[in-house]
N, C-alpha and C positions, 0 to 999 in steps of 0.2 A: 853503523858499527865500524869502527876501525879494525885496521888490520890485527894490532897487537891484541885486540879484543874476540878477533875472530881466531886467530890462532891459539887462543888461553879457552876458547869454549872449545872448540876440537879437542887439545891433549889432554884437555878433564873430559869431552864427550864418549872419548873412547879407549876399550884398553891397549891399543896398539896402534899410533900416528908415525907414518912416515911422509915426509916433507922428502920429496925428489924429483930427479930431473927425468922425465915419462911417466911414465905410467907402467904399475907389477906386470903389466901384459908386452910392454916397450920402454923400457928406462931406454934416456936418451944421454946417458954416459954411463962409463965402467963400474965406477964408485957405486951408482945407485945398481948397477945390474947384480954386483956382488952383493949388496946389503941384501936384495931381491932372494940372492938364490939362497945367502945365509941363511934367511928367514923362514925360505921354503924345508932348507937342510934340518930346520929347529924343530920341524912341523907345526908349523903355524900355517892356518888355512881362512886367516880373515886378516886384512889391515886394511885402517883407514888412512889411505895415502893420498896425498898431495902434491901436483903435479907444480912444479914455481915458476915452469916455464911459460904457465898460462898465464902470469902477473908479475909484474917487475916490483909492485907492493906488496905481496906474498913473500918472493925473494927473500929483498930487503929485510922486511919483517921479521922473517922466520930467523934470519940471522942476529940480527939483535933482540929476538924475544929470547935467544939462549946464551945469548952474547958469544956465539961460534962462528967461524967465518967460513966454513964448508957446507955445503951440500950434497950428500945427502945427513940428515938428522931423524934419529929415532927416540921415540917418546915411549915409554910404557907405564903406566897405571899415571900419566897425566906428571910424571918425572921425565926429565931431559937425562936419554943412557948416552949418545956420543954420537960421534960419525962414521965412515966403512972402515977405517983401523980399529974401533975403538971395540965396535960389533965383531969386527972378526976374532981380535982377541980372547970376547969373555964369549964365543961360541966356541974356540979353542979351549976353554976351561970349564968348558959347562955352563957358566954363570947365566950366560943368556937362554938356554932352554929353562931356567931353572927361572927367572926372570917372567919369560913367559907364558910358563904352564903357570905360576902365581897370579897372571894379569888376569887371562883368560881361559884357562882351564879347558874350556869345551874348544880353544881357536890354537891350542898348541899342546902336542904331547912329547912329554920330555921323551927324550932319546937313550937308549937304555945303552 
């Protein structure tokens, strides 16, 4: 299986894929720590996350499978939503609790 192959069965395997640099329990720069804590602030309590620093083919991949050149990258319902600016915004407007309490319902409760 190729990369690009393996990357497009992940963001359809699950409602909520993040591609970053550690791991939810140790991101291993800022950008992924704040998507981290955004996502915790949403109350989301499951993601399937993607650590790139264990493959330089992941990496790469991940960046041209959304044609984006940062890392970290958020997926939800198997759509490409952006990278830490892009999450913080629409957690600033609600959009993304709102986003996903839709993906996953029982893995995020929107924030009242």
């Amino acid at each position: 299986m190729d990369i690009q192959e393996f990357i497009r069965e992940q963001v359809n395997a699950h409602p909520v894929v993040l591609f970053m640099k550690g791991t939810p329990q140790f991101p291993q720069c800022g950008f992924s720590a704040t998507v981290i804590q955004v996502l915790k602030q949403s109350g989301l309590t499951k993601v399937a996350a993607f650590n790139v620093l264990e493959s330089e083919d992941l990496r790469q991949g991940v960046k041209e499978y959304a044609n984006w050149p940062t890392i970290p990258q958020l997926y939800i319902k198997g759509e490409f939503v952006g990278g830490c600016d892009i999450i913080k915004e629409l957690f600033e407007s609600g959009e993304l609790q709102q986003l996903l309490a839709e993906a996953d319902p029982e893995g995020a409760a929107p924030q009242a």
